[in-house]
py3Dmol code that shows the C-alpha trace and the ligand (Angstrom):
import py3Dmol

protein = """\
ATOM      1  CA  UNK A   1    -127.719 -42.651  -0.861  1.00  0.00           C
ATOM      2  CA  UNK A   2    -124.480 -42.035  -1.973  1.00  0.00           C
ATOM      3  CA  UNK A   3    -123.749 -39.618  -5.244  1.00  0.00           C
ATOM      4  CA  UNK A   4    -122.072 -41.927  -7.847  1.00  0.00           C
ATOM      5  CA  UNK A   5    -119.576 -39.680  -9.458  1.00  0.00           C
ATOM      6  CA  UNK A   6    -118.063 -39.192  -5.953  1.00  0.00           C
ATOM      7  CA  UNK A   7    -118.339 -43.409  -5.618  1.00  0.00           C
ATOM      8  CA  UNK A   8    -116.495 -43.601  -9.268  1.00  0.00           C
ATOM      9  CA  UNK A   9    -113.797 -41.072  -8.255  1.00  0.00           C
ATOM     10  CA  UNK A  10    -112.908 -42.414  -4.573  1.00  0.00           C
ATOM     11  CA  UNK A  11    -112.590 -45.825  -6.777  1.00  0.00           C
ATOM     12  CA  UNK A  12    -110.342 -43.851  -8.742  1.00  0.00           C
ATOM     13  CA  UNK A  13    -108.189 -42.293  -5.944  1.00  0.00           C
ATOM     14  CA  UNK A  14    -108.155 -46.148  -4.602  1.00  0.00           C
ATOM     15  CA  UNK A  15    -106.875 -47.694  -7.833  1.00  0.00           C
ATOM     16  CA  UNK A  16    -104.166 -45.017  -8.111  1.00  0.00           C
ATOM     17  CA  UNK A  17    -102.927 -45.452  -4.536  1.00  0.00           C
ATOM     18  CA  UNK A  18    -102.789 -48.915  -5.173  1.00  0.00           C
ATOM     19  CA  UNK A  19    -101.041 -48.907  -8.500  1.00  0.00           C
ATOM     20  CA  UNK A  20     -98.235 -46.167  -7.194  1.00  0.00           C
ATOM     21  CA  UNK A  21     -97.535 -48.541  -4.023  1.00  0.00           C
ATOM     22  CA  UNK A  22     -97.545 -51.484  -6.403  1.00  0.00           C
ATOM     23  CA  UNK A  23     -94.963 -49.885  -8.424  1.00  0.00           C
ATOM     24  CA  UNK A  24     -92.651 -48.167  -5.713  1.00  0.00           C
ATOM     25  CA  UNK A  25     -92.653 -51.581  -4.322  1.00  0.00           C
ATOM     26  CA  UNK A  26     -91.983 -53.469  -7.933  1.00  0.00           C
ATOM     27  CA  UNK A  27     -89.538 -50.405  -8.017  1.00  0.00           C
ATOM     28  CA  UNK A  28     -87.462 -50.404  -4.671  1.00  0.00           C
ATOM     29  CA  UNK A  29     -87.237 -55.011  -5.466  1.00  0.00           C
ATOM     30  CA  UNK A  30     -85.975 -54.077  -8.911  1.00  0.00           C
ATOM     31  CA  UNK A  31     -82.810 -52.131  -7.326  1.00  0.00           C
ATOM     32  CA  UNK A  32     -82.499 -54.692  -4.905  1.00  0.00           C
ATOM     33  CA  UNK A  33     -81.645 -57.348  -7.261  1.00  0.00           C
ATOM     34  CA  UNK A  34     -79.440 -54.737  -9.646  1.00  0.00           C
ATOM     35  CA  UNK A  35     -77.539 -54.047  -6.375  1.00  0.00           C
ATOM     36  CA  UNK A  36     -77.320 -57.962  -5.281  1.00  0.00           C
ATOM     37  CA  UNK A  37     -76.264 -58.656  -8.938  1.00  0.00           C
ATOM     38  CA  UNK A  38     -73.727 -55.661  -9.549  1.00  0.00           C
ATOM     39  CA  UNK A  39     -72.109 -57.502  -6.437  1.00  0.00           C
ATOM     40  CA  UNK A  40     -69.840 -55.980  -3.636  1.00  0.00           C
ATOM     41  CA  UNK A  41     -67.201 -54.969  -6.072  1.00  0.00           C
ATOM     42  CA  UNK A  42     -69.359 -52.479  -7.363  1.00  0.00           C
ATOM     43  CA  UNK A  43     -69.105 -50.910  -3.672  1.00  0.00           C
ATOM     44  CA  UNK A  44     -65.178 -50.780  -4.095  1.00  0.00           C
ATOM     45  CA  UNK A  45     -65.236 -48.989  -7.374  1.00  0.00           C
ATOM     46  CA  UNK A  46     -63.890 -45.360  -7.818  1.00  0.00           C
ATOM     47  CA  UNK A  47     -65.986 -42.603  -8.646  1.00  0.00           C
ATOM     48  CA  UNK A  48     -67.742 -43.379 -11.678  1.00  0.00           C
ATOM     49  CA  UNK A  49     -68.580 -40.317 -14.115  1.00  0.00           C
ATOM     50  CA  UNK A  50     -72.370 -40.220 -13.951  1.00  0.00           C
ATOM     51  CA  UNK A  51     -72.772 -41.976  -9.932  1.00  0.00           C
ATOM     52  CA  UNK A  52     -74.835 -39.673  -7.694  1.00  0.00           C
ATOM     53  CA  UNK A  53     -73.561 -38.560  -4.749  1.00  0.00           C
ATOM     54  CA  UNK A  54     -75.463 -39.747  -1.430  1.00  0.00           C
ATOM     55  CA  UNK A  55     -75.056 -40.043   2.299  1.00  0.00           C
ATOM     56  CA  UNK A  56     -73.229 -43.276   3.547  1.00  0.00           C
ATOM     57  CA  UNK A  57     -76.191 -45.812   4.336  1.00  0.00           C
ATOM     58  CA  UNK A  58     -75.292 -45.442   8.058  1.00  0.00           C
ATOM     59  CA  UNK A  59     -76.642 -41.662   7.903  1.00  0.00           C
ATOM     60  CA  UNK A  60     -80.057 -40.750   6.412  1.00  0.00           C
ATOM     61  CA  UNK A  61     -80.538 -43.525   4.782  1.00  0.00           C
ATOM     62  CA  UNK A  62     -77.816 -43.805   2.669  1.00  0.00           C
ATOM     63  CA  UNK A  63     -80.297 -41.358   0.718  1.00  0.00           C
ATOM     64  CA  UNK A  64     -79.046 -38.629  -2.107  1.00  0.00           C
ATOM     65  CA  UNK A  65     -77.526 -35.325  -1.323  1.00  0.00           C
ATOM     66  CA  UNK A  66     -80.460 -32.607  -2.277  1.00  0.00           C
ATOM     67  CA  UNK A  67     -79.300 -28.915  -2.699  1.00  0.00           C
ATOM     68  CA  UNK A  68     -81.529 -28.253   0.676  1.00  0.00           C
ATOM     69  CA  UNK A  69     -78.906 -30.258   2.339  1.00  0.00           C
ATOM     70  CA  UNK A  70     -76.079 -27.487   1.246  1.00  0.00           C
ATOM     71  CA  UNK A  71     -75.592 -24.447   3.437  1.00  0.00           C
ATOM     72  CA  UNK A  72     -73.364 -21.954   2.371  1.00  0.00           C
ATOM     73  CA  UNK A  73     -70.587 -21.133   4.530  1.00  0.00           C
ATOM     74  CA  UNK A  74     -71.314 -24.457   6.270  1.00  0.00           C
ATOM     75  CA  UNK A  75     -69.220 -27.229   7.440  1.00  0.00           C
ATOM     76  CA  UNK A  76     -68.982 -30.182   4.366  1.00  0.00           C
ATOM     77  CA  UNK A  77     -71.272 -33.137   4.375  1.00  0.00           C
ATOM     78  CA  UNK A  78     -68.911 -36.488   3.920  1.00  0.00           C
ATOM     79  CA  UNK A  79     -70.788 -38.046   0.782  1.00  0.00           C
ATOM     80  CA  UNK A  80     -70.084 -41.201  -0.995  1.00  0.00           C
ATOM     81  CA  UNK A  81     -70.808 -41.865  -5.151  1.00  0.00           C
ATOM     82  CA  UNK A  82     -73.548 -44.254  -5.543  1.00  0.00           C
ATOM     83  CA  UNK A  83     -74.409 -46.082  -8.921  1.00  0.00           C
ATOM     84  CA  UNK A  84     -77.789 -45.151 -10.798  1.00  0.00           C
ATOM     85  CA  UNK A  85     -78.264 -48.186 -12.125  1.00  0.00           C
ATOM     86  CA  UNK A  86     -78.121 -50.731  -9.261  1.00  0.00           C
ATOM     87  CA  UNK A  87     -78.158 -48.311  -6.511  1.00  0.00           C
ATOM     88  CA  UNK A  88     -74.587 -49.211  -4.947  1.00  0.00           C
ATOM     89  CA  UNK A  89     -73.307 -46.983  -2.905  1.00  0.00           C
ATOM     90  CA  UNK A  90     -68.976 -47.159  -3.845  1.00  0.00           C
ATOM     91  CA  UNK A  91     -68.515 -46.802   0.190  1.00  0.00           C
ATOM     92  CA  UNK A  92     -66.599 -50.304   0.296  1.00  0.00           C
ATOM     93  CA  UNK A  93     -63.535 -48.090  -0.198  1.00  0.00           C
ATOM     94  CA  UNK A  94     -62.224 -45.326   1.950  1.00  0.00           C
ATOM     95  CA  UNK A  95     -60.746 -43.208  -0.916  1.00  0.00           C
ATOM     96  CA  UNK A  96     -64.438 -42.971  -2.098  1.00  0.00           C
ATOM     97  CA  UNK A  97     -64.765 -40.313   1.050  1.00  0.00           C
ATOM     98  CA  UNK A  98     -65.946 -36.893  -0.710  1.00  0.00           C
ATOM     99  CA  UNK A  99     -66.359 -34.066   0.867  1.00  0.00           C
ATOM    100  CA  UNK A 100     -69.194 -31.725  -0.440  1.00  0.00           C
ATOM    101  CA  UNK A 101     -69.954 -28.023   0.491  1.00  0.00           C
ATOM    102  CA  UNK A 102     -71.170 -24.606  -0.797  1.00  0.00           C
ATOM    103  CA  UNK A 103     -69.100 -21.968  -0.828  1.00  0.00           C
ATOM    104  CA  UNK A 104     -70.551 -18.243   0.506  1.00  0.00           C
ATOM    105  CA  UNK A 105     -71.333 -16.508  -2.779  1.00  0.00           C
ATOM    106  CA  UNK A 106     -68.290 -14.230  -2.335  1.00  0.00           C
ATOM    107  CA  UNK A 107     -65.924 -16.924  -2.226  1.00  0.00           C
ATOM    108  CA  UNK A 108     -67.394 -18.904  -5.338  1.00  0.00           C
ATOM    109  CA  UNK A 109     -67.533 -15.695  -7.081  1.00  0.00           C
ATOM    110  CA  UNK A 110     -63.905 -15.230  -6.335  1.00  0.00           C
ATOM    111  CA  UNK A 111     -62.809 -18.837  -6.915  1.00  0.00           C
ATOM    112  CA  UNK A 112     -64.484 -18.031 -10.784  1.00  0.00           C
ATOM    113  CA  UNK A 113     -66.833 -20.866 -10.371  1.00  0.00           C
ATOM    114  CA  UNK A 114     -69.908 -20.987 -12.486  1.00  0.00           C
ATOM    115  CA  UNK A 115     -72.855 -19.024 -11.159  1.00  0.00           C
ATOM    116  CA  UNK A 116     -74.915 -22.500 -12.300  1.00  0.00           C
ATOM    117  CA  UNK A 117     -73.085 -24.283 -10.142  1.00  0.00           C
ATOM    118  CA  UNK A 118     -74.365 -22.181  -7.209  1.00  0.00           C
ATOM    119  CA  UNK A 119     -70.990 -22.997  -5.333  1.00  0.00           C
ATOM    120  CA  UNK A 120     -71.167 -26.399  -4.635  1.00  0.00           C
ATOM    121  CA  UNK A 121     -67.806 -27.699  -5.003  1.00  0.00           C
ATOM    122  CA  UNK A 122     -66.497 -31.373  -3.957  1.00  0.00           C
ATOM    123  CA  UNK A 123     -62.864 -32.687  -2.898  1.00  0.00           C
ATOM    124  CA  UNK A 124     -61.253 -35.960  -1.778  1.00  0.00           C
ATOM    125  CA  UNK A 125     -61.810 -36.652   2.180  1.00  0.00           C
ATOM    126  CA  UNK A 126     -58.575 -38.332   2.390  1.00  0.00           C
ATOM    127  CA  UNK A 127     -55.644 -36.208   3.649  1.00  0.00           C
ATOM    128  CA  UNK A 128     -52.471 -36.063   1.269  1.00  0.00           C
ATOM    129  CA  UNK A 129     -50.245 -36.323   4.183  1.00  0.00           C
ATOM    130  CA  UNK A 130     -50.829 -40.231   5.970  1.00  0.00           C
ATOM    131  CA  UNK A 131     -53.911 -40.449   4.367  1.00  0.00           C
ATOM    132  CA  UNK A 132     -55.957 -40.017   7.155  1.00  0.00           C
ATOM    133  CA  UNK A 133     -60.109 -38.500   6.900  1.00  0.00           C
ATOM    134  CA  UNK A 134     -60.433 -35.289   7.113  1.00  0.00           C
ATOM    135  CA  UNK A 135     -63.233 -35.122   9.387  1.00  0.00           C
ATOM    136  CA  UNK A 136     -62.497 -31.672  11.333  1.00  0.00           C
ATOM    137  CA  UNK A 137     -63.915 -28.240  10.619  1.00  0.00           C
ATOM    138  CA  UNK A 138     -62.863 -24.623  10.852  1.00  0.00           C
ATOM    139  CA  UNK A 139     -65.914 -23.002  11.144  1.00  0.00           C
ATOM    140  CA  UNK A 140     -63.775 -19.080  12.184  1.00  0.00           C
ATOM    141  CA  UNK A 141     -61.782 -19.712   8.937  1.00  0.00           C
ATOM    142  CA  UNK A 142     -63.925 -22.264   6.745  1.00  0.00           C
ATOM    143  CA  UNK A 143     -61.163 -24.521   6.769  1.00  0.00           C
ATOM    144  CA  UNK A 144     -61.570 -28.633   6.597  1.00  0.00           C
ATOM    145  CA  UNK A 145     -58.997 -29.978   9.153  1.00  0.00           C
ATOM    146  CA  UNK A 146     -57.149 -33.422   9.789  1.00  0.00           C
ATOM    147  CA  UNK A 147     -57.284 -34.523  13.296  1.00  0.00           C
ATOM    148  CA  UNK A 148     -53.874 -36.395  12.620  1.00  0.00           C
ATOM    149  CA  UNK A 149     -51.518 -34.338  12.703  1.00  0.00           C
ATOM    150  CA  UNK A 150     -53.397 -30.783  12.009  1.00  0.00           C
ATOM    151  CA  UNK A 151     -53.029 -30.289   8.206  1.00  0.00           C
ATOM    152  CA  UNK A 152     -55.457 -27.724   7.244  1.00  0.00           C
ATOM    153  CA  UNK A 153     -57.022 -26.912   3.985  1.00  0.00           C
ATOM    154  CA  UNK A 154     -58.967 -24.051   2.184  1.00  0.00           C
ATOM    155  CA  UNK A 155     -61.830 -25.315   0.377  1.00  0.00           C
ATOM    156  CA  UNK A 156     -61.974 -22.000  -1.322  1.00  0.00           C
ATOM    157  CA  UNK A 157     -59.144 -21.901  -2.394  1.00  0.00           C
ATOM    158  CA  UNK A 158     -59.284 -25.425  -4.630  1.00  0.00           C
ATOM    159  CA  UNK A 159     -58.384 -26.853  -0.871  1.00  0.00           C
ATOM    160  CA  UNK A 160     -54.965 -26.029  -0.879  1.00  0.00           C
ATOM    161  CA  UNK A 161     -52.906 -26.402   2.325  1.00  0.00           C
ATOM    162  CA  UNK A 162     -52.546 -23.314   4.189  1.00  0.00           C
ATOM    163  CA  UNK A 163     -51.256 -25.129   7.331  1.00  0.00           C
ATOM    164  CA  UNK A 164     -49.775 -28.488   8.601  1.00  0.00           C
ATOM    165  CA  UNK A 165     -47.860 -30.820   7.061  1.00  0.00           C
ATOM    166  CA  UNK A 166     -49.429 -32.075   4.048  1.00  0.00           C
ATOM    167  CA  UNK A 167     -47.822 -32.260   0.744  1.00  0.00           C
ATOM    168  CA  UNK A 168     -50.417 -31.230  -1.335  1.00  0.00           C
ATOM    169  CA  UNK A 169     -53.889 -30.225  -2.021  1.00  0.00           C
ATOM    170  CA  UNK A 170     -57.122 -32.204  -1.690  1.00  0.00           C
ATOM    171  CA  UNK A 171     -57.909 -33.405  -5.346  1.00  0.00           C
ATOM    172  CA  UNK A 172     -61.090 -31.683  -6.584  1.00  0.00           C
ATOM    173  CA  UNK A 173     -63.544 -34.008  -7.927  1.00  0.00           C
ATOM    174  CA  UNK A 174     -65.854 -32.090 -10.960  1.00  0.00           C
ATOM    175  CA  UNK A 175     -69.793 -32.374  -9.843  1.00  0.00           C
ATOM    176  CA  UNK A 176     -72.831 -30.822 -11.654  1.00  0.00           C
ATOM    177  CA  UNK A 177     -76.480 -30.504 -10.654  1.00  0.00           C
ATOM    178  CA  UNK A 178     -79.164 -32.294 -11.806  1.00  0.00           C
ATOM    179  CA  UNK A 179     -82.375 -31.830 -11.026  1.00  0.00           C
ATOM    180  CA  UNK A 180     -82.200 -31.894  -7.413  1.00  0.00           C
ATOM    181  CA  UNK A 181     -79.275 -34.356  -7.488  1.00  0.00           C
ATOM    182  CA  UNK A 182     -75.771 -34.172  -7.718  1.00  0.00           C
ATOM    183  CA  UNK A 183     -73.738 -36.382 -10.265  1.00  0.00           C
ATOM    184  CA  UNK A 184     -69.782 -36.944 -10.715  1.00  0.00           C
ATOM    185  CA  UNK A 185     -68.972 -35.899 -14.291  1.00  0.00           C
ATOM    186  CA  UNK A 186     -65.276 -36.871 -13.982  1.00  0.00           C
ATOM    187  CA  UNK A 187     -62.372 -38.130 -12.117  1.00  0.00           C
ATOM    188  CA  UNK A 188     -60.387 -36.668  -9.272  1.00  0.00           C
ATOM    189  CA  UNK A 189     -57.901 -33.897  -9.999  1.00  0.00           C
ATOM    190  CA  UNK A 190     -55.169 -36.274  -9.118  1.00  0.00           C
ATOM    191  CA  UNK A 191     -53.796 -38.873  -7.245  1.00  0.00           C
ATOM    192  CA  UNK A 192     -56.267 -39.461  -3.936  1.00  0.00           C
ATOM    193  CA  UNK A 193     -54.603 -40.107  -0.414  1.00  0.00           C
ATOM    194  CA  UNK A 194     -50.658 -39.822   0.579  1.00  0.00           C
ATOM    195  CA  UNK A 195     -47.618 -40.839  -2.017  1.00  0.00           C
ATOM    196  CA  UNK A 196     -47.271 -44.362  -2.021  1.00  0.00           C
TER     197      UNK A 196
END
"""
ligand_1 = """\
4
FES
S -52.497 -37.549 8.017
Fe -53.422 -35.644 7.869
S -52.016 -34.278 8.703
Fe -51.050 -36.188 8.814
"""
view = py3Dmol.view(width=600, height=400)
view.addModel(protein, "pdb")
view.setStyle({"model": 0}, {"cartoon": {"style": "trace"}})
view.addModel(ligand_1, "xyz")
view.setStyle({"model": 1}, {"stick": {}})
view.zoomTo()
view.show()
């Protein structure tokens, strides 16, 4: 005969699987329709102070950088900003191309970044020369590298160009943590891309 208490409390465990599916499901529609409504403008929008920063929906998901996903020293991961609210991910717009890494502790230290901040630093992925993505990686010299025409910049040195022919540095875009997210808390250091 079964005991009762253990009857009552697999009941239990039941009801409370069934109410958490019943509300990631309520949960995940509820973004849906926030995303359909904010409408595909929303995906061409700049940086937004506050958007999280997540892969492109084409990679992972689409799902939000976690500071597991940051190695120091390592190559950067080419994240886009993506609305809290409805869920939008801004990647309808190829300035929104970000590049995010951690620095090696030495470098962050030297760069005077705050210890909180445990390196992680983010620039624009669009080079200031033609405008082209930045999509190439030093690993020897920790250097992000356009495949156009070989511009290369230090990320440790607030990406400045240290080869090639670009005018200018990657604009810096300010990040914090939260949690175990990562959120835009202002605009890009300056103008994004190549002079008009
Ligand atoms: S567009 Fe990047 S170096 Fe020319």
């Amino acid at each position: 005969m079964p005991n009762s208490d253990h009857t009552h409390e697999g009941r239990r465990r039941l009801l409370r699987g069934a109410l958490c599916a019943s509300m990631c499901a309520t949960m995940s529609a509820v973004l849906a329709d926030t995303a359909r409504a904010a409408g595909p403008e929303a995906a061409k929008l700049a940086p937004q102070p506050g958007d999280e920063l997540c892969f492109a929906s084409f990679e992972h998901d689409g799902r939000l950088v976690q500071p597991a996903d940051l190695e120091p020293g390592a190559a950067p991961l080419l994240v886009y900003p993506r609305d809290p609210a409805s869920g939008v991910i801004r990647e309808r717009s190829r300035i929104n191309q970000i590049l995010l890494l951690r620095l090696m502790p030495d470098d962050a230290a030297a760069a005077g970044l705050d210890a909180a901040g445990e390196g992680v630093i983010a620039f624009s992925g669009i080079c200031t020369h033609a405008a082209c993505a930045v999509s190439e990686w030093n690993a020897e010299l920790r250097h992000v590298v356009c495949p156009c025409h070989a511009s290369e910049y230090d990320p440790a040195h607030k990406a400045k160009v240290v080869s090639g022919p670009a005018p200018r540095a990657l604009p810096s875009l300010p990040v914090a943590r939260r949690d175990d997210r990562y959120v835009i808390t202002g605009p890009f250091s300056g103008a994004v891309g190549a002079p008009a």
